[in-house]
ZAROVEX-600582 format. One record per residue: x, y, z of N, C-alpha, C, O, CB in turn. Coordinates in pm, whole numbers, plus 50000, padded with zeros to 5 digits. Glycine has a CB too. Layout:
REM residues N
   n_east   n_north    n_up   ca_east   ca_north   ca_up   c_east   c_north    c_up   o_east   o_north    o_up   cb_east   cb_north   cb_up
        X         Y       Z         X          Y       Z        X         Y       Z        X         Y       Z         X          Y       Z
...
REM end
This chain:
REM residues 209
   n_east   n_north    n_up   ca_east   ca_north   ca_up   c_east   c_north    c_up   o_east   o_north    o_up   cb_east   cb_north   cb_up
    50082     49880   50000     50000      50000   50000    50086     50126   50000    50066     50208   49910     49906      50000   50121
    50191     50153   50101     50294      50231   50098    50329     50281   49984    50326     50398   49946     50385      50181   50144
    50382     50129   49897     50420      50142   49752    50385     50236   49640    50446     50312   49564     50389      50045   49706
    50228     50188   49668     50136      50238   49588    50093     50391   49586    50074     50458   49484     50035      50164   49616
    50083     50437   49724     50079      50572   49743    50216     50647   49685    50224     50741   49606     50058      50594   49894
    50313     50575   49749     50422      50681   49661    50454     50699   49519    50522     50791   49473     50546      50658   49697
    50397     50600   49450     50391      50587   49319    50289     50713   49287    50297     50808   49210     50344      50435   49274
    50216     50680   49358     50104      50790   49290    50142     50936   49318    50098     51007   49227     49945      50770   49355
    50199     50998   49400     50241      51126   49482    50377     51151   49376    50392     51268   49340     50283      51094   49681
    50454     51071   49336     50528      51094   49214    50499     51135   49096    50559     51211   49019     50573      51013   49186
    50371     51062   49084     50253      51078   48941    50221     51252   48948    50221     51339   48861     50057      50961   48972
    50198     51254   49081     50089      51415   49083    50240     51494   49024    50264     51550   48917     50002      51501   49307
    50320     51471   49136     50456      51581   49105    50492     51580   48963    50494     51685   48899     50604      51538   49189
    50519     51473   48915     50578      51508   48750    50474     51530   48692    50503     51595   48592     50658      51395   48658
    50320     51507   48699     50192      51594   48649    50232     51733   48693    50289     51792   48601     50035      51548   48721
    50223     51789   48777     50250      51923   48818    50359     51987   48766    50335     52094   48711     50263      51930   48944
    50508     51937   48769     50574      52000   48678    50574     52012   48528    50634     52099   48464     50660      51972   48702
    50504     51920   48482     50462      51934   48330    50424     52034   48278    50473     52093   48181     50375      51869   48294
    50245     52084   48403     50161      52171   48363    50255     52300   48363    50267     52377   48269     50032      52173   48452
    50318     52309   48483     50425      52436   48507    50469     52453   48411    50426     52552   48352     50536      52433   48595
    50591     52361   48329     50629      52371   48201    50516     52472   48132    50487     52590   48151     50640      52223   48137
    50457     52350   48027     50379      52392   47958    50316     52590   47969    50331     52666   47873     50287      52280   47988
    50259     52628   48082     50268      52758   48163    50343     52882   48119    50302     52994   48090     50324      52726   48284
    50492     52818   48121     50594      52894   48115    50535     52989   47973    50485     52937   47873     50744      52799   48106
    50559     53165   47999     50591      53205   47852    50698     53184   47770    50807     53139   47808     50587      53317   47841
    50659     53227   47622     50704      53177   47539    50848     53302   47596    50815     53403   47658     50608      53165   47387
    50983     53278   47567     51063      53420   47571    51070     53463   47407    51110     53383   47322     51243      53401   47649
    51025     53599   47374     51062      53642   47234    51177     53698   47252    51244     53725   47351     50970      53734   47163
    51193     53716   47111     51381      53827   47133    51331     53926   47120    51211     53950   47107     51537      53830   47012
    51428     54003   47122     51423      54167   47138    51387     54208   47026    51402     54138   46925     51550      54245   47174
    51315     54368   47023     51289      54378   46878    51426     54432   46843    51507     54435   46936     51158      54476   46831
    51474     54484   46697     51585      54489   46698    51558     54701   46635    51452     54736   46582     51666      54336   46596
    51646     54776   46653     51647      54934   46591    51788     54925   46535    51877     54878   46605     51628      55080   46717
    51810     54964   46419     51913      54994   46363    51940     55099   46262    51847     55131   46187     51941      54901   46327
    52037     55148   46252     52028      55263   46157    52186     55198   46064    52288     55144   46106     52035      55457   46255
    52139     55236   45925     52207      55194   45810    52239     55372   45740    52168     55472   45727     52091      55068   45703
    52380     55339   45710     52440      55422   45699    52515     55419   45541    52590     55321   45543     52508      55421   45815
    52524     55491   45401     52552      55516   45331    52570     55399   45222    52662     55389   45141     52622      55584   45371
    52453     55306   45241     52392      55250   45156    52420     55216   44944    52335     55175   44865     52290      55324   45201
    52472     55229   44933     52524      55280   44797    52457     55175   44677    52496     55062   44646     52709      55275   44797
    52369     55235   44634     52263      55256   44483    52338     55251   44387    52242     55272   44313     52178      55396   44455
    52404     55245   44332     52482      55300   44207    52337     55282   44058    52232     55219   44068     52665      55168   44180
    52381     55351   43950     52273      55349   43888    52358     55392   43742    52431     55491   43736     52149      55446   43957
    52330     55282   43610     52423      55348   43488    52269     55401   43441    52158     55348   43447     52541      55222   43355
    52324     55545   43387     52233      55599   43261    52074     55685   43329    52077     55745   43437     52181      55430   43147
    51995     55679   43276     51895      55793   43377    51861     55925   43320    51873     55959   43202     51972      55838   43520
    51820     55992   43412     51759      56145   43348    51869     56198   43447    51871     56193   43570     51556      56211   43375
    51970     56253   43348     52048      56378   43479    52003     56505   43495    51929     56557   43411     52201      56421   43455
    52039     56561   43594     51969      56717   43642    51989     56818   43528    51993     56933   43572     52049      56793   43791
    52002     56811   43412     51957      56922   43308    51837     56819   43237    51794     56852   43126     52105      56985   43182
    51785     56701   43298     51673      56647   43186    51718     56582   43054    51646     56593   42955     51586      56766   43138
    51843     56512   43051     51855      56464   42959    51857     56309   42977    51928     56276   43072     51948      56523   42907
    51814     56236   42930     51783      56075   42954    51902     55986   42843    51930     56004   42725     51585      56035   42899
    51949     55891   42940     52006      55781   42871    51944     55630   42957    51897     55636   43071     52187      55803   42876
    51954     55519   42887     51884      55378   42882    51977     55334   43112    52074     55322   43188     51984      55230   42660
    51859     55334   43091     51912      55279   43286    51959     55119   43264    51923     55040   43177     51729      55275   43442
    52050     55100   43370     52080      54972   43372    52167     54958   43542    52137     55053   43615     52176      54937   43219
    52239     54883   43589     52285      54823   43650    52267     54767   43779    52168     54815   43836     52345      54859   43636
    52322     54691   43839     52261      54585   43968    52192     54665   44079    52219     54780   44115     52392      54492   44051
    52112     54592   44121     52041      54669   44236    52108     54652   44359    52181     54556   44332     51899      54626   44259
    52133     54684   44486     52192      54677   44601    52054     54603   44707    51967     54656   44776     52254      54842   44640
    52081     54488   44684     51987      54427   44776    52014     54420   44958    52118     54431   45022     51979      54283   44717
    51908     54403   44991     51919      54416   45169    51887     54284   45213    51816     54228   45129     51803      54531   45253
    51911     54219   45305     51847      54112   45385    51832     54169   45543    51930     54197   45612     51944      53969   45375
    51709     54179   45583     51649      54205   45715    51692     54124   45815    51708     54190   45917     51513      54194   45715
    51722     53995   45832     51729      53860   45888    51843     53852   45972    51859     53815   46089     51735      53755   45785
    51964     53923   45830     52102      53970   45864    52152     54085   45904    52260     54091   45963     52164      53956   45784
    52075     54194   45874     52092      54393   45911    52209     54369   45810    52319     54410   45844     52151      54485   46125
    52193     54291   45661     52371      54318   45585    52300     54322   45431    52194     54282   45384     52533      54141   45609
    52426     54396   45377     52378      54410   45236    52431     54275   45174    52540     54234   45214     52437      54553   45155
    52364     54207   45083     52365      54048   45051    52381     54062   44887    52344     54168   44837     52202      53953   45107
    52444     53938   44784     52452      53948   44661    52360     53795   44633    52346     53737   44526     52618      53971   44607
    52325     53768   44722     52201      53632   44713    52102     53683   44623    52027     53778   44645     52110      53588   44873
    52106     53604   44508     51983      53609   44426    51857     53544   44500    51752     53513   44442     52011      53534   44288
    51876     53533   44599     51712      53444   44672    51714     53541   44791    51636     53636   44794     51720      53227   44741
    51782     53523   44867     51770      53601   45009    51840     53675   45065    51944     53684   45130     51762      53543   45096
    51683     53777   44989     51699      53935   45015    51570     53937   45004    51490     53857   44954     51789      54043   44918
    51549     54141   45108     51409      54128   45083    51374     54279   45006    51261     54299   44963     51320      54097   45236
    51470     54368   44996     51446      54503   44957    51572     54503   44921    51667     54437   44964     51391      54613   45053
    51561     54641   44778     51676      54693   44694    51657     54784   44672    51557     54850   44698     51714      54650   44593
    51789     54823   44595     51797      54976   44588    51892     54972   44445    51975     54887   44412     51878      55063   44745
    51844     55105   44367     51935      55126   44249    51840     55304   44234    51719     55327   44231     51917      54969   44084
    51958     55398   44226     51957      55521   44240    51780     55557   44339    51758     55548   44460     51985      55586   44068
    51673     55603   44208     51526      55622   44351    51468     55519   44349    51359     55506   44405     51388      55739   44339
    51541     55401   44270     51437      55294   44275    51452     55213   44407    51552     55204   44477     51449      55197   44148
    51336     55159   44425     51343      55063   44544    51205     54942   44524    51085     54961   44505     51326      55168   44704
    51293     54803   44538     51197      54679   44497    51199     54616   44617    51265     54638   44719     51244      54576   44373
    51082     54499   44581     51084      54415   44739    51086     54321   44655    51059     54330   44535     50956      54414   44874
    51138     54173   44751     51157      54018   44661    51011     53960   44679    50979     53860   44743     51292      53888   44740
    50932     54041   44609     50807      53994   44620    50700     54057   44482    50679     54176   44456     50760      54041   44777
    50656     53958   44425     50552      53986   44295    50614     53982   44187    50697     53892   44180     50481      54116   44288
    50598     54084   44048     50679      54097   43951    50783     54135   43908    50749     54253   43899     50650      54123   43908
    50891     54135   43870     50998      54241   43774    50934     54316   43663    50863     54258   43581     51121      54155   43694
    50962     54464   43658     50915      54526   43559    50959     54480   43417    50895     54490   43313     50942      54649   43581
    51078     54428   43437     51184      54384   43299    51276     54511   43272    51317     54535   43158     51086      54348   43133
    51307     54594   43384     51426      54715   43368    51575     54584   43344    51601     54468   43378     51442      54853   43570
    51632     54685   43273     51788      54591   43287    51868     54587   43439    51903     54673   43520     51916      54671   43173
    51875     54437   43428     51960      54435   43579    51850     54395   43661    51884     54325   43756     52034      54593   43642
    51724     54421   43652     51651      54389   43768    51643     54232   43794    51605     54153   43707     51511      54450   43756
    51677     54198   43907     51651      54081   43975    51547     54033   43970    51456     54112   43998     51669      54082   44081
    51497     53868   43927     51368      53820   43969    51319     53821   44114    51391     53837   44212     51363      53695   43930
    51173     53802   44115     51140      53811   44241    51135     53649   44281    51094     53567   44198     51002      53901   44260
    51180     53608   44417     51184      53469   44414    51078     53443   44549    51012     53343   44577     51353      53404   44425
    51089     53547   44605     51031      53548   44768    50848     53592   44764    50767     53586   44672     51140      53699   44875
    50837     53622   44859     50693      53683   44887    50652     53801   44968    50547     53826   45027     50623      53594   44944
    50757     53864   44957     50776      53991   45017    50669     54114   45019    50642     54154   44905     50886      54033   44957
    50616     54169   45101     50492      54223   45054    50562     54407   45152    50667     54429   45212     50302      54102   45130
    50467     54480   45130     50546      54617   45188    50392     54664   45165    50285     54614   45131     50708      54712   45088
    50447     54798   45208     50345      54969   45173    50349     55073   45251    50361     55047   45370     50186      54965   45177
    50344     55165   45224     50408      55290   45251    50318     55369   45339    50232     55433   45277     50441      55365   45123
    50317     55380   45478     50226      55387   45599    50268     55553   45626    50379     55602   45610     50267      55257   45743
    50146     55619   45670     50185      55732   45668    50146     55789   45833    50044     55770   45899     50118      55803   45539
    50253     55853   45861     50299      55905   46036    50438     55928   46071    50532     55939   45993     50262      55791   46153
    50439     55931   46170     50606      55925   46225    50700     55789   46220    50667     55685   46165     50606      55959   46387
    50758     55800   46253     50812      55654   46260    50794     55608   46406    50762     55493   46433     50976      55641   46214
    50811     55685   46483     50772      55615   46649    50587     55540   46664    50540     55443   46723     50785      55791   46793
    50531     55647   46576     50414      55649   46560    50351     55463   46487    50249     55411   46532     50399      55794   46464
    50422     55406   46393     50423      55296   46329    50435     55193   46399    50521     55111   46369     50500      55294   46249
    50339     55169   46524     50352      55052   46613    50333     54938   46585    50383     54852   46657     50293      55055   46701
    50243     54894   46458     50157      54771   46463    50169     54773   46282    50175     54868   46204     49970      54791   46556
    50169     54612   46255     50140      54627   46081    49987     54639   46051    49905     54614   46139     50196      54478   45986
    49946     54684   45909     49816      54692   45883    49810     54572   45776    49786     54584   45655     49770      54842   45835
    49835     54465   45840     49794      54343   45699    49723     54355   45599    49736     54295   45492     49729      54232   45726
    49646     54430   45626     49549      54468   45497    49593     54546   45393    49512     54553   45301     49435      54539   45534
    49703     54613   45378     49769      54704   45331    49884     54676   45227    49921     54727   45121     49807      54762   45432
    49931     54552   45323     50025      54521   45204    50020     54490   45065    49915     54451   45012     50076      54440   45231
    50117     54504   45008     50129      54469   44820    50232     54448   44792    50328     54458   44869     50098      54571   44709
    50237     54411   44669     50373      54361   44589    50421     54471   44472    50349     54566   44442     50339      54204   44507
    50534     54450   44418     50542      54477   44243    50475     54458   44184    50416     54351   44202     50612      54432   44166
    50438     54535   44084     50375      54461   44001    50368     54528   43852    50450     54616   43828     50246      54434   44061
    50284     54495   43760     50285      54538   43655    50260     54711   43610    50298     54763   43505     50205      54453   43611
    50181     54779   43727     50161      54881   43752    50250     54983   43823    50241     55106   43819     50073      54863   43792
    50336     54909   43889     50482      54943   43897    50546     54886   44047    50512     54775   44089     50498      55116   43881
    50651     54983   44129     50633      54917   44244    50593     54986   44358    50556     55103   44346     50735      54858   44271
    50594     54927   44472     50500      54951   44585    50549     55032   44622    50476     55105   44689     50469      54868   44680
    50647     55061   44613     50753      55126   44693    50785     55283   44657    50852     55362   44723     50882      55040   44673
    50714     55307   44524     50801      55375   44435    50778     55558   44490    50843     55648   44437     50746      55330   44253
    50706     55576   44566     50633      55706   44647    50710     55754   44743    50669     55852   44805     50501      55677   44721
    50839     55695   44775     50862      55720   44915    50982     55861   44929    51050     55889   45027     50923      55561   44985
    50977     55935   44792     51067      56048   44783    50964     56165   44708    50853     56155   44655     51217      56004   44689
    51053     56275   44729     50997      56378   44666    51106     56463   44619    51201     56501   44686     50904      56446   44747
    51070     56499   44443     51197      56561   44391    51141     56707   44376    51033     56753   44338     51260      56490   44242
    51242     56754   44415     51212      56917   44406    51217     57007   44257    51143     57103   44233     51331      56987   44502
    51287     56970   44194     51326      57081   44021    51411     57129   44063    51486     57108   44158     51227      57214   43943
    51393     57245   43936     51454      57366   43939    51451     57405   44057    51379     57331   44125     51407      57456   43860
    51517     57527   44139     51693      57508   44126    51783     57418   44189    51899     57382   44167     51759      57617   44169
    51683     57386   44287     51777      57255   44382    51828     57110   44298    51936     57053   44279     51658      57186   44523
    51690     57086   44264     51733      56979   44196    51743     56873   44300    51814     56773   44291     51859      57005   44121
    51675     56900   44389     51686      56762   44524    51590     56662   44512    51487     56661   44445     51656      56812   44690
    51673     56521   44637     51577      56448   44625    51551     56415   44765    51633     56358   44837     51598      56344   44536
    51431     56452   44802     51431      56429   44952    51347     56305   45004    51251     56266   44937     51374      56556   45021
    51382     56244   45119     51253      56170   45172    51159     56251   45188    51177     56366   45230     51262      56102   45296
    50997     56183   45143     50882      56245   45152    50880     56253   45287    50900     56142   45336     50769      56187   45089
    50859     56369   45396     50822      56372   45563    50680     56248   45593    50585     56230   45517     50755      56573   45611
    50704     56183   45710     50566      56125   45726    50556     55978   45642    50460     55901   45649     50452      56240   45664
    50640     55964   45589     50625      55805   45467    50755     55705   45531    50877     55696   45520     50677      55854   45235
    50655     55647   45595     50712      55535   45642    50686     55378   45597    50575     55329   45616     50686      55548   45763
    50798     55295   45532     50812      55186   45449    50792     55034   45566    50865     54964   45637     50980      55205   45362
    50668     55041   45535     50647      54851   45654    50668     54713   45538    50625     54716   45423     50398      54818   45745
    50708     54652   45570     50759      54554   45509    50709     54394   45583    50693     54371   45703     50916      54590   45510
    50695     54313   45484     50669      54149   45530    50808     54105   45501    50836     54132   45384     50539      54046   45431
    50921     54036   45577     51017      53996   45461    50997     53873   45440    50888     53820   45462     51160      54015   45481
    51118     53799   45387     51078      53675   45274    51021     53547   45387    50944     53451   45380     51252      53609   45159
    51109     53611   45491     51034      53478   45586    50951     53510   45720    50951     53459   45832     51157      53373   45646
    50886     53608   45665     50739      53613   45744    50741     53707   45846    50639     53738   45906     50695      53477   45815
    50892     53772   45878     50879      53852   45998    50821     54008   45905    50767     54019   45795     51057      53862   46101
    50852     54088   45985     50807      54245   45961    50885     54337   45990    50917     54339   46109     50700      54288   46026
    50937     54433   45912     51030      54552   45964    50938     54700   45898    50849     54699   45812     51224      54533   45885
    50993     54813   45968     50962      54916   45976    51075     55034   45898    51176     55038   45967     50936      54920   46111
    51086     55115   45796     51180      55183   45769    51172     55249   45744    51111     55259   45637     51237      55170   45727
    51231     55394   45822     51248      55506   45759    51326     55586   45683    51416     55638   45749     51237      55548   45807
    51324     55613   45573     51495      55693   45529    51495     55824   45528    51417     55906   45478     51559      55665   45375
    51612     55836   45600     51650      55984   45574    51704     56087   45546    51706     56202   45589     51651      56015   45599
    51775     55995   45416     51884      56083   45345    51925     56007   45232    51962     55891   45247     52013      56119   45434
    51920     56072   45096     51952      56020   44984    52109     56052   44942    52145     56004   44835     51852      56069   44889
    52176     56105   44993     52341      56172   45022    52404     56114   45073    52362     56039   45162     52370      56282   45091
    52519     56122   45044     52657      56081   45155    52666     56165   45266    52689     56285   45276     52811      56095   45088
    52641     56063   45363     52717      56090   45509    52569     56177   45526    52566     56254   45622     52912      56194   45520
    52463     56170   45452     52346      56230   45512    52334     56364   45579    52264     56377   45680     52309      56150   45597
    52418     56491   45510     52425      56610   45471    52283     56656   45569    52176     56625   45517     52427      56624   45295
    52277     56712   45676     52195      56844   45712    52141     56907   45622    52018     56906   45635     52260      56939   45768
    52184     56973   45520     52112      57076   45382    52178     57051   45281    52245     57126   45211     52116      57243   45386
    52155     56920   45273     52209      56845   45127    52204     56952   44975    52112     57030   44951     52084      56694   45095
    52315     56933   44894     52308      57043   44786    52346     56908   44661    52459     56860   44645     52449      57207   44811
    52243     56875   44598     52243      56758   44500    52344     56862   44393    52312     56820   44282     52057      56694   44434
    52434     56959   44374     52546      56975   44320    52665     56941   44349    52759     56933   44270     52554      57061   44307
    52668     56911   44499     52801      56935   44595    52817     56781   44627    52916     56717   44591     52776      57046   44755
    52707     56726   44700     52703      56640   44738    52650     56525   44654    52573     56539   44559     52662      56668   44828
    52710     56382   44712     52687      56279   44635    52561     56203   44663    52520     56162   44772     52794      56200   44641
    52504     56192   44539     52352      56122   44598    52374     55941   44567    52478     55897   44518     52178      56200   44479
    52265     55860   44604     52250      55754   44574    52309     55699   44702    52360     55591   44675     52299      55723   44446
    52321     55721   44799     52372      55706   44936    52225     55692   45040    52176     55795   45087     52477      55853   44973
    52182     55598   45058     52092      55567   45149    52156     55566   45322    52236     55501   45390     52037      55427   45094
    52080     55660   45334     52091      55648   45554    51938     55632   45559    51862     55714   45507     52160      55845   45688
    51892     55498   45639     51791      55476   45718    51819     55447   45822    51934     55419   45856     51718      55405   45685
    51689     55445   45918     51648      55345   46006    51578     55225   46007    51496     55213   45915     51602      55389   46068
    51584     55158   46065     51435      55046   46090    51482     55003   46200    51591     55013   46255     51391      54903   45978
    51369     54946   46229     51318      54809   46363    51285     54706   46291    51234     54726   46181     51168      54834   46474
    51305     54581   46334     51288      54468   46286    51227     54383   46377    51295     54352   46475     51396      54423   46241
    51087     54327   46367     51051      54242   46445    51104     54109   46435    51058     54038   46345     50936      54244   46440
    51240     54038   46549     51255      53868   46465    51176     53810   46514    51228     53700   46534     51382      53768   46473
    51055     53808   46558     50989      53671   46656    50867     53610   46510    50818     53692   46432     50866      53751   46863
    50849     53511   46504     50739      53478   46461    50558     53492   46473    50490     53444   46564     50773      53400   46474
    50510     53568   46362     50356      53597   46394    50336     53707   46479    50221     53751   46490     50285      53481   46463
    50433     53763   46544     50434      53908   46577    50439     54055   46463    50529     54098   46390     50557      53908   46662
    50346     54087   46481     50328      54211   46399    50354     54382   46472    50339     54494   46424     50168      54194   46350
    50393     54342   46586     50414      54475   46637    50556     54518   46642    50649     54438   46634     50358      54487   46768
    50570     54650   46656     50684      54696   46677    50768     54730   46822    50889     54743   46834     50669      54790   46611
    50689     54738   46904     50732      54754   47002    50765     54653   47165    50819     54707   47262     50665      54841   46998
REM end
């Protein structure tokens, strides 16, 4: 009988630590903030600042989120860059020269507020490339005559799905080297990306904070 009782009082305890287990929260990681610094676009051919056009071409500068590193992986990456263009590895290629296929499922759209302000994704929102052009393609504003600048639009903030399901947040804020205070698109060199983002790594989390 002894036996039997202690058998069973063992039963409850490793029942009880199970449930405890089980109990435990999940631990997520941290979200991650980083700021990217002089980014480099390069771009052959284009409309230069007197308006004269030659045939565009060359490689895009792809990003991987996963890594915070610029990557030459034809698969994994999730955003690029070539002078104002900017693609996600998700939907179509326009068929520009140089452009990379899309291999991923990358989805984005261009959320409008602050960037502190951008707490949560709007799933409903997202999109791809596509034949109509890309998702992305809004997120500057060129000035003319006489400046001739190209600024981030204020308030346009870039949310992103990347290829493997997490979510980042990005703001840019400078199309220049070394991200110039009163950038002078004569003086200074453009095609130089400085952003920020946050990167959510946890799975099925959509928030930012």
């Amino acid at each position: 009988m002894k036996t039997l009782k202690l058998f069973s009082l063992i039963a409850i305890l490793i029942g009880m630590t199970s449930c405890s287990n089980d109990d435990d929260p999940v631990q997520l990681l941290e979200v991650e903030s980083v700021t990217v610094s002089n980014l480099f676009a390069p771009q052959i051919g284009g409309v230069d600042q007197m308006g004269n056009p030659s045939p565009i071409s060359g490689e895009f500068t792809k990003f991987d989120f996963s890594t915070g590193q610029v990557t030459t992986s034809a698969t994994e990456w999730d955003i690029a860059f070539r002078a104002t263009s900017i693609i996600i590895n998700g939907g179509v290629s326009l068929g520009s020269t140089d452009e990379p296929e899309r291999t991923g499922d990358v989805a984005a759209y261009i959320a409008s507020g602050t960037f502190a302000s951008i707490a949560d994704v709007e799933s409903s929102q997202l999109g791809q490339d596509s034949g109509n052009g890309y998702v992305l393609s809004d997120w500057y504003t060129y000035t003319g005559p006489p400046t001739f600048l190209i600024t981030p639009t204020p308030g346009k903030i870039i949310v992103i799905r990347t290829r493997d399901g997490k979510y980042a947040k990005v703001e840019i804020l400078s199309y220049y080297k070394d991200a110039p205070e009163d950038p002078d698109a004569f003086m200074d060199e453009e095609r130089y990306y400085t952003f920020n983002y946050v990167y959510q790594p946890n799975d099925g989390q959509t928030s930012f904070e």
